[in-house]
N, C-alpha and C positions, 0 to 999 in steps of 0.2 A: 320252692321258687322264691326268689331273694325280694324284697321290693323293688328295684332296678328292672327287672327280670318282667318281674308281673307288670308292671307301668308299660311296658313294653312289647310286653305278649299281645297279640292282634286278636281280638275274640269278634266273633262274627256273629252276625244275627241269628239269632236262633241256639246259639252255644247256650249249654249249660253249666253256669258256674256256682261257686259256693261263695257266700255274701255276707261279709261282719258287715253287723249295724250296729252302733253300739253297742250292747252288750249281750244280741243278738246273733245267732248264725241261721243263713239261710240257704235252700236250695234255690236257685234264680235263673231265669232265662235271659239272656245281655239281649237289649234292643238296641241301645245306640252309644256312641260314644258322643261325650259333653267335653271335652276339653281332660282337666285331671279326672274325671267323673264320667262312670256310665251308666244311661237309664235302665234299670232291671223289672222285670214282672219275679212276683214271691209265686214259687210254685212248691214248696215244703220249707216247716221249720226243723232247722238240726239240732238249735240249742236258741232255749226260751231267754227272753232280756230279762236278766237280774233285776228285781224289784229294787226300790228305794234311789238314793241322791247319786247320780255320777258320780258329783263330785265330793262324797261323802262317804264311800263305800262301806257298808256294814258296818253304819251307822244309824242305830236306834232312832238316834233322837236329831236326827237332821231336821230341821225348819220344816223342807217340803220333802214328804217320806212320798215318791214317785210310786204309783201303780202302773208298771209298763208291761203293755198287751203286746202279744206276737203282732206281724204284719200278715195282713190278710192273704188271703189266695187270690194271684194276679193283681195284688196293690201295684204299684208301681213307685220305685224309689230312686235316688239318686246315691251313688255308692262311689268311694272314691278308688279309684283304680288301683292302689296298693291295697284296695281290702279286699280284692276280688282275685280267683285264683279258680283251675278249672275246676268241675264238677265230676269226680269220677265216681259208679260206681248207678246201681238204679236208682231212680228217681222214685223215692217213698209218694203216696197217698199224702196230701196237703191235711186233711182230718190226723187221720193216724199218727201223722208224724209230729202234728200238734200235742196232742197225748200224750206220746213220747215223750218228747220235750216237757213239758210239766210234769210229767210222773218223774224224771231226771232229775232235774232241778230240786225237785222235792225231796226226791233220796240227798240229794249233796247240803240240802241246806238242814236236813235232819243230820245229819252224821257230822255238819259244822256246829249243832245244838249239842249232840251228845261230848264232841271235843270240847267242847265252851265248859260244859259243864265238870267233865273228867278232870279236865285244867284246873276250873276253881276249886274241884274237890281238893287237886295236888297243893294247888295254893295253900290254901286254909292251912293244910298239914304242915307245911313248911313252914307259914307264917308262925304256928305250936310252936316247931321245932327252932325257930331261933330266938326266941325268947328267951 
């Protein structure tokens, strides 16, 4: 669904939809619409919000290095309508699906450790090699 499309789509109370929050995704229940924004309840997380600076991304040594927590079960947020899109498929366990979600993130940010490091190995070797 395009952003035109989604801005557009009429989500009713009580729909289930799926919810970027910055660098969040969420399973969400639509309560109301606010103009470009609609008010949501979190009823599962799909993908945990990346740690560290927005606007610094994978960035060590950013000023304020951000600790950023999932949104709770039935938080309530405001989400802007091209981020929202419907919900298919069952609705995970808000616990479980937190878990999820962290053990994920944890696999992708090991496996961007192991590349980091593979790379500098390559590096290094190369760096030899043109000497």
């Amino acid at each position: 669904m395009s952003t035109a499309e989604n801005e557009m789509h009429e989500y009713q109370a009580g729909d289930l939809v799926q919810a970027e929050v910055r660098t969040g995704v969420y399973a969400a229940e639509f309560m109301e619409r606010n103009g470009p924004r609609a008010l949501v309840s979190i009823k599962a997380v799909l993908k945990h919000p990346e740690q560290g600076d927005l606007h610094q991304p994978y960035n060590p040594d950013a000023a304020m290095f951000h600790e950023r927590r999932a949104l709770s079960y039935t938080e309530k947020t405001n989400v802007l309508l091209r981020d929202l899109k419907p919900y298919r498929g069952e609705l995970p366990d808000y616990k479980l699906s937190l878990h999820a979600a962290v053990e994920a993130e944890k696999r992708s940010l090991d496996s961007l450790l192991r590349w980091a490091a593979k790379s500098l190995e390559l590096l290094e070797q190369l760096e030899k090699d043109y000497r």
